[in-house]
C-alpha positions in Angstrom: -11.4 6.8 -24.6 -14.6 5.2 -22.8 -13.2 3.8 -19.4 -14.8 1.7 -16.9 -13.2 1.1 -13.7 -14.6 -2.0 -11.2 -13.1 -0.9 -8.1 -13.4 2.2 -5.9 -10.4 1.8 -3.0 -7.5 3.2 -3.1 -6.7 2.1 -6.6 -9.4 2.2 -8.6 -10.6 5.4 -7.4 -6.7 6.8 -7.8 -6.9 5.5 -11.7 -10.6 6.9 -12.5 -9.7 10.3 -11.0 -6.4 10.4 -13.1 -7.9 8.9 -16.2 -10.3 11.3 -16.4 -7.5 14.4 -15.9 -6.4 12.7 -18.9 -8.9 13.1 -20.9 -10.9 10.2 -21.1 -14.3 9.4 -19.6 -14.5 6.8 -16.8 -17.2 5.2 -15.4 -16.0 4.2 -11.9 -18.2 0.5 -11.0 -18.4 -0.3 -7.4 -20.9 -2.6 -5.2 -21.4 -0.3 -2.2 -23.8 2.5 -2.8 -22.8 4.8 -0.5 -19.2 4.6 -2.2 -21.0 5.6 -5.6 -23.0 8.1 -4.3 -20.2 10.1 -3.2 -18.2 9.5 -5.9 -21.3 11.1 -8.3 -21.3 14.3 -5.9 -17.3 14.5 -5.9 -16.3 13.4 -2.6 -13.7 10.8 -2.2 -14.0 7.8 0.9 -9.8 7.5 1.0 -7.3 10.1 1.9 -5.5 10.5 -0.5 -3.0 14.1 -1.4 -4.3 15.4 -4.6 -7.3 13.2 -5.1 -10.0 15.1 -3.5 -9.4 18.1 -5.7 -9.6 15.4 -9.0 -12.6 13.8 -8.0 -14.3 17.1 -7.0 -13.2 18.5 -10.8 -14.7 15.8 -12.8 -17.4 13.7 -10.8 -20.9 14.3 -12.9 -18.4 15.3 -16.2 -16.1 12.6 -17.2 -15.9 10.6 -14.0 -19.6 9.1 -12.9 -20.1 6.4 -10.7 -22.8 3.2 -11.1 -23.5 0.0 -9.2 -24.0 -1.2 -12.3 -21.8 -3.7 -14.2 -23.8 -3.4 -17.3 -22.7 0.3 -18.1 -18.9 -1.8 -19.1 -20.2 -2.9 -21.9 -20.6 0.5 -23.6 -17.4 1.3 -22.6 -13.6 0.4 -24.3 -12.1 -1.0 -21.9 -13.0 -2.5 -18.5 -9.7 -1.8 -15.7 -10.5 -4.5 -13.0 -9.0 -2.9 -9.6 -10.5 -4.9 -7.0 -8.6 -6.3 -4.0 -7.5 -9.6 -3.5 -6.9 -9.7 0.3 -4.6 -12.2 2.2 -6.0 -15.5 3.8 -4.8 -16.7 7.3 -2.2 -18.9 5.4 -0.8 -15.8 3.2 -2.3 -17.1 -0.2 -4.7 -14.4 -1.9 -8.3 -14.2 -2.0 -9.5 -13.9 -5.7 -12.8 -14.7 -4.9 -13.9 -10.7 -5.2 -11.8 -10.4 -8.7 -13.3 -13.4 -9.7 -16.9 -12.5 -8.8 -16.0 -9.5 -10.7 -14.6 -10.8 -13.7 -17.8 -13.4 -14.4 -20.1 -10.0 -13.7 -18.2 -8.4 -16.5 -18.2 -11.4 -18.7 -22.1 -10.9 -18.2 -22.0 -7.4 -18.9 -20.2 -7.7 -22.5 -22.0 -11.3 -23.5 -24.1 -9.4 -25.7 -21.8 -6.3 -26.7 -20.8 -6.0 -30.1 -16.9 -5.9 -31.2 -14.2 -6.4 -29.1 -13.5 -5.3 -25.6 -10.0 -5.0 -23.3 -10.4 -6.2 -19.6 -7.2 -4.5 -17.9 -6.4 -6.5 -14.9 -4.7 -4.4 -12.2 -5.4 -6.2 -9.6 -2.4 -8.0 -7.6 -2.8 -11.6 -8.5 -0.4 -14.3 -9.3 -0.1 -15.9 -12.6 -1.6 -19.0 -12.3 -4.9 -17.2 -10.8 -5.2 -15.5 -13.9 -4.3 -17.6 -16.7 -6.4 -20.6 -15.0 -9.1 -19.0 -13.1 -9.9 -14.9 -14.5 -9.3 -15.9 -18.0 -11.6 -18.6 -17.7 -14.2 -17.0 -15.4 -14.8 -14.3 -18.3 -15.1 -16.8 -21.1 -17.6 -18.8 -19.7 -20.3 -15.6 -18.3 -19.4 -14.1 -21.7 -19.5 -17.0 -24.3 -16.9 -16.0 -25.8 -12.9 -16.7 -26.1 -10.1 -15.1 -25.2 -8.2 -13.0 -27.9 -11.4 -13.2 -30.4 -14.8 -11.5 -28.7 -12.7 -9.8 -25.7 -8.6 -9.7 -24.5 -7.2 -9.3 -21.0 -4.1 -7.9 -20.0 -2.4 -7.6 -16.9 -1.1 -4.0 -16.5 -0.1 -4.2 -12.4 0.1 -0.7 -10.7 3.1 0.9 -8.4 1.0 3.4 -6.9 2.5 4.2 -3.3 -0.5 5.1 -0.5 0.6 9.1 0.2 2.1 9.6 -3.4 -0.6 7.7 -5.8 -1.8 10.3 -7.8 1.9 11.5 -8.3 2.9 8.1 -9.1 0.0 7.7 -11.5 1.4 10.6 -13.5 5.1 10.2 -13.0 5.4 6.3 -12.9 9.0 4.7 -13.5 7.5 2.1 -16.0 4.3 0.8 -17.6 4.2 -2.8 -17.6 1.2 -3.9 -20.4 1.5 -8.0 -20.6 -0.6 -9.5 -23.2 -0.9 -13.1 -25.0 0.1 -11.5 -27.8 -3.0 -9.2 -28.3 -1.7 -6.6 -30.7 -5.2 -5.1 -29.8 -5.0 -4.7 -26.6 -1.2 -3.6 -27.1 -3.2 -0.5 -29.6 -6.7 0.2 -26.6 -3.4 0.6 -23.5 -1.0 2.6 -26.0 -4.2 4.8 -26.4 -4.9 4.5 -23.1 -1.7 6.1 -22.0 -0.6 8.4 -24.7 -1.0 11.6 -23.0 1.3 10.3 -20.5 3.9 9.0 -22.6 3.8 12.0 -24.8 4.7 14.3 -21.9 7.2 11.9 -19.7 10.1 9.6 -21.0 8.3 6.5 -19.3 10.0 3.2 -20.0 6.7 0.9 -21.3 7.9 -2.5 -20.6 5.9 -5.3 -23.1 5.8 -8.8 -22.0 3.5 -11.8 -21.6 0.6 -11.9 -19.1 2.2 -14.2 -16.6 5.3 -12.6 -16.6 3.2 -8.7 -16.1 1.5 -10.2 -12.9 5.0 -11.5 -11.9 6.2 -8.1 -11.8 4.3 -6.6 -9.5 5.1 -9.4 -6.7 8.8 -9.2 -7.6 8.9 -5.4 -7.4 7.1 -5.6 -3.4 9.4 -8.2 -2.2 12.8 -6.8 -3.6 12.0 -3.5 -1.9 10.9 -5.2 1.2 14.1 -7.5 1.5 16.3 -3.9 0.7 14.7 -2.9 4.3 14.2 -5.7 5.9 17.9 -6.3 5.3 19.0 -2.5 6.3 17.4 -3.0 9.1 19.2 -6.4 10.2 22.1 -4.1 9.4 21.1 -1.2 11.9 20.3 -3.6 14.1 24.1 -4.7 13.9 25.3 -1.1 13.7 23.8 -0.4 17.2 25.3 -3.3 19.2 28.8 -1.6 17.8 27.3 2.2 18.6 27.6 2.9 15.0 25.1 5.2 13.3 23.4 3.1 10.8 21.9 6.1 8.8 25.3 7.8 8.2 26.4 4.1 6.9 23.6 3.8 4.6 24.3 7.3 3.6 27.6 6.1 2.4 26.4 2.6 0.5 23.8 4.3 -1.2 26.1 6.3 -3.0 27.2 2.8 -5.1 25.2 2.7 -8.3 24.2 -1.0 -7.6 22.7 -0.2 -4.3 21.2 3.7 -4.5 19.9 5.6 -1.6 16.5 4.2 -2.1 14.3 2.1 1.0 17.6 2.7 3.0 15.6 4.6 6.1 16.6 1.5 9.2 13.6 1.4 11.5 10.9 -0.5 12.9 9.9 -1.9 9.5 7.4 -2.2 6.8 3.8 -2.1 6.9 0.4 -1.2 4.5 -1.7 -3.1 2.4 0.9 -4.7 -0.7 4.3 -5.5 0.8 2.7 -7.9 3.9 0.5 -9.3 1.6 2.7 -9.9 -1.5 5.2 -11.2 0.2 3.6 -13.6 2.1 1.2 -14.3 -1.1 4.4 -14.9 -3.1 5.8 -17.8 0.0 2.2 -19.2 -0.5 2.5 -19.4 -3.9 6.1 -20.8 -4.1 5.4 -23.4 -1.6 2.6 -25.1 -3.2 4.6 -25.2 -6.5 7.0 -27.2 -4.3 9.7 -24.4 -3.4 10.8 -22.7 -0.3 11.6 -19.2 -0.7 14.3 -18.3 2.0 15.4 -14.9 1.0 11.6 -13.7 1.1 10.7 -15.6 4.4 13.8 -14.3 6.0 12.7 -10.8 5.0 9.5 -11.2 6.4 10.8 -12.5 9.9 13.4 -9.8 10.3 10.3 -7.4 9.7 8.2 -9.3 12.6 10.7 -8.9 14.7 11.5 -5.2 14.4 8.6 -4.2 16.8 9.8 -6.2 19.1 13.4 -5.2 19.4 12.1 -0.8 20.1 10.1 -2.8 22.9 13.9 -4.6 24.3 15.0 -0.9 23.8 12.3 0.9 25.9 12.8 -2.1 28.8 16.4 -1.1 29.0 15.2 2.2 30.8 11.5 1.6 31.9 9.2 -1.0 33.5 6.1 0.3 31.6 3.7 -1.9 33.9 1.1 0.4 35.7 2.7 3.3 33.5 1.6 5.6 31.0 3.4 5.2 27.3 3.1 6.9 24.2 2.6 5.8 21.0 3.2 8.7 18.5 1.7 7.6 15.0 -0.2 5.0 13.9 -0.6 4.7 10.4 1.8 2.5 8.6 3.6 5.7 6.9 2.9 9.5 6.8 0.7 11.4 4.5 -1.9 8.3 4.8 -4.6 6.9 7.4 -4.3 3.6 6.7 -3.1 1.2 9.4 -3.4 -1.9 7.4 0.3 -3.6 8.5 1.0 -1.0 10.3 4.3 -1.7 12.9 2.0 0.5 15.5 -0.3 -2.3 16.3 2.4 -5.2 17.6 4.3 -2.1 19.6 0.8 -1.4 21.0 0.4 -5.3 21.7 3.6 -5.4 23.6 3.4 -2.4 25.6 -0.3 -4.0 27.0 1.4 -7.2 27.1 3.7 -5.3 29.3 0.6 -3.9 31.2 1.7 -0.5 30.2 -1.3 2.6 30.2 -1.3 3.3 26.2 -2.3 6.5 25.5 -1.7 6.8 21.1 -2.1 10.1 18.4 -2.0 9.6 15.1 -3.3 12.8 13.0 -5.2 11.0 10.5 -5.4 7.6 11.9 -7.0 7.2 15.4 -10.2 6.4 14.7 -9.1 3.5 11.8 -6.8 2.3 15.1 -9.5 2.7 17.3 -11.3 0.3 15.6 -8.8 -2.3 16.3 -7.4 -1.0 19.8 -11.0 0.2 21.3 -9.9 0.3 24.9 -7.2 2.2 24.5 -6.5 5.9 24.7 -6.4 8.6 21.9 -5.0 12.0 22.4 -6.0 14.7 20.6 -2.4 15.7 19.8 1.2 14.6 20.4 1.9 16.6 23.5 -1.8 15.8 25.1 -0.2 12.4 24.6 3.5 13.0 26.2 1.6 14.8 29.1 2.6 12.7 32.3 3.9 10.1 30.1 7.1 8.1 31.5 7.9 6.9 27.8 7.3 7.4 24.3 7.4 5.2 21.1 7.8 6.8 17.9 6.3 4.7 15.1 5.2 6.9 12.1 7.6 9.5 10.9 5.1 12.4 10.7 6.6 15.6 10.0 4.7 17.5 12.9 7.4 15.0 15.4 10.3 16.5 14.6 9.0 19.4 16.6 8.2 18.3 20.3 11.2 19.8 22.6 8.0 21.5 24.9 5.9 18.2 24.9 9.0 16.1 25.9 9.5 18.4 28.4 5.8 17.6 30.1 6.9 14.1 30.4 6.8 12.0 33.7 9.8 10.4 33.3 11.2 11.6 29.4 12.2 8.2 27.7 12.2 8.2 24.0 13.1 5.6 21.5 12.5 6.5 18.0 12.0 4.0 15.5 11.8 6.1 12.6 14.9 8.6 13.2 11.9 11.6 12.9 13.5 13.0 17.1 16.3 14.7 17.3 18.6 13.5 20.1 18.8 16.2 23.1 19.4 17.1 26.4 16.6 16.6 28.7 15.4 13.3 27.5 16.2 10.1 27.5 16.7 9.1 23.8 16.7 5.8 21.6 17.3 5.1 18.2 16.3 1.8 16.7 19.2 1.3 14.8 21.4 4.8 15.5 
């Protein structure tokens, strides 16, 4: 097929690269030149395992990159993957999506035939039933289900694993108003997958498609939000919480999934969908609890590795490590990350931070300018008197010598990555 893609973050650029493997040619559509420009010579602005390799294979063949919304129109179908970022109350910003859906409606106003506007951007359903729908219709002059269709097809792609989840997803969820069309453009879409993988392709109405996505964040982030109130409870008893989740997680309703206790959740969907999804609920008139309470017990994780490391340290005037900084490994993304209010508390505290992250000191730097950045983990334990372990990079597991170079070896681990020894002081979060 002819693919455009309006996007080029870690989405959009995730889909064109993989759309392309599969076959089809995509034209990736993005406002900042410099993003295009290095898109068109094959070089990726994300990090991203496996998508550098993608990009570099196709960019100039199938994949090609424009500032131009106009090169949609000649296309089959338009995938709209722009983000839809929080506000300071927790309700989503559509104004980019929007912007982009009435400069597609422009592009296809004088197109000929039909064309499918894929939405997989995260937006709730009354956004796009009462704003996107009607945004396109009136740049395009024409009507919904006739001259063009939309359908929301959310994405699962995990920052670290996308292109992996791209190609192996649990479920394709296509929601349409009934558009057997755009039911026939997505099948086509994604038959190469489906032909290869047993993929469950779930068919359901638009509002219910953009529902999904939100639903999916906030279950998973209430499963750790609420294994983490439990290893919060296992360590006032001195009961190891992972060798209790170890044991739940072998009941078929629960599984051994999101059951890792530690200092909490972070990135760019789960803060945002969740607290998108209170916004949302509120001004229809209801209070969700379950979600609020999820997102509290995730504040407060931070705070209680900070209690932990005041059990055994006055950090004032000291030098304390923070070992990782992006919100998970394999990414350098610090958008939610649980490094940033550990890093507030320890200055709070009037503590010396001295942080290493492998991929993401200079996105943290950025936020935390004043602070210091090692060049590696033990340049950061060197004359430290604690450490704080926030990002479970594999490269932490391996730090006996390091610890040893410590002022004063205290160690709490919030993401159970430290193995408990002699010779230092140790700490788990919820173990």
């Amino acid at each position: 097929m002819n693919v455009s893609v309006v996007g080029s973050g870690y989405v959009g650029t995730t889909l064109a690269a993989c759309l392309a493997d599969l076959g089809h040619d995509v034209t990736a559509i993005d406002v900042d030149e410099t993003t295009v420009e290095r898109l068109n010579a094959g070089e990726t602005t994300i990090h991203e395992p496996g998508l550098d390799p993608l990009v570099s294979a196709y960019a100039g063949g199938r994949l090609r990159a424009t500032t131009d919304h106009a090169a949609a129109a000649d296309t089959d179908l338009t995938v709209l993957a722009v983000g839809t970022p929080a506000t300071p109350d927790g309700s989503i910003d559509a104004s980019i999506l929007l912007a982009a859906a009435e400069d597609l409606g422009e592009a296809i106003a004088e197109a000929d035939g039909y064309h499918l506007v894929v939405v997989k951007s995260t937006v709730l359903p009354d956004v796009l039933e009462d704003e996107l729908v009607p945004a396109i219709e009136a740049a395009s002059g024409k009507t919904d289900g006739e001259g063009f269709g939309v359908a929301a097809n959310p994405e699962f792609l995990r920052e670290g694993s996308a292109v992996r989840d791209f190609m192996e997803p649990d479920k394709i969820v296509i929601g349409t108003a009934g558009d057997e069309r755009a039911l026939d453009r997505l099948a086509e879409l994604y038959q190469p997958l489906i032909s290869d993988w047993d993929i469950p392709v779930v068919e359901t109405g638009r509002r219910e498609a953009a529902m999904v996505k939100y639903a999916n964040n906030a279950f998973l982030a209430a499963k750790v939000s609420l294994i983490n109130d439990i290893g919060n409870v296992c360590k006032e008893f001195d009961v190891d919480a992972y060798e209790v989740a170890d044991a739940i997680g072998l009941d078929s309703r629960i599984s051994g999934e999101f059951l890792r206790s530690g200092v909490g959740w972070g990135g760019s969907c789960f803060p945002k969908d969740t607290a998108a999804l209170v916004a949302g609920a509120e001004s229809a008139g209801y209070e969700p609890t379950m979600i609020e309470a999820a997102i509290e017990r995730n504040d407060r994780q931070p705070e209680r590795l900070l209690e932990l490391l005041d059990r055994h340290v006055d950090v004032d005037s000291r030098r304390v490590a923070v070992l990782g900084l992006a919100f998970k490994p394999g990414t350098d993304d610090v958008r939610g990350t649980r490094a940033t209010p550990v890093i507030e508390g320890l200055l709070e505290r009037g503590a010396e931070v001295v942080a290493y992250d492998p991929r993401a000191a200079d996105a943290m730097a950025e936020v935390f300018p004043d602070i210091e950045y090692a060049d590696s983990a033990a340049a950061a334990l060197a004359g430290a008197h604690a450490a704080a372990v926030v990002t479970d990079w594999p490269e932490f597991a391996d730090l006996d010598e390091a610890f040893d170079a410590m002022a004063d070896p205290v160690v709490v681990d919030g993401r159970r990555i430290v193995e408990r020894r002699r010779g230092i002081t140790y700490e788990g979060l919820t173990w």
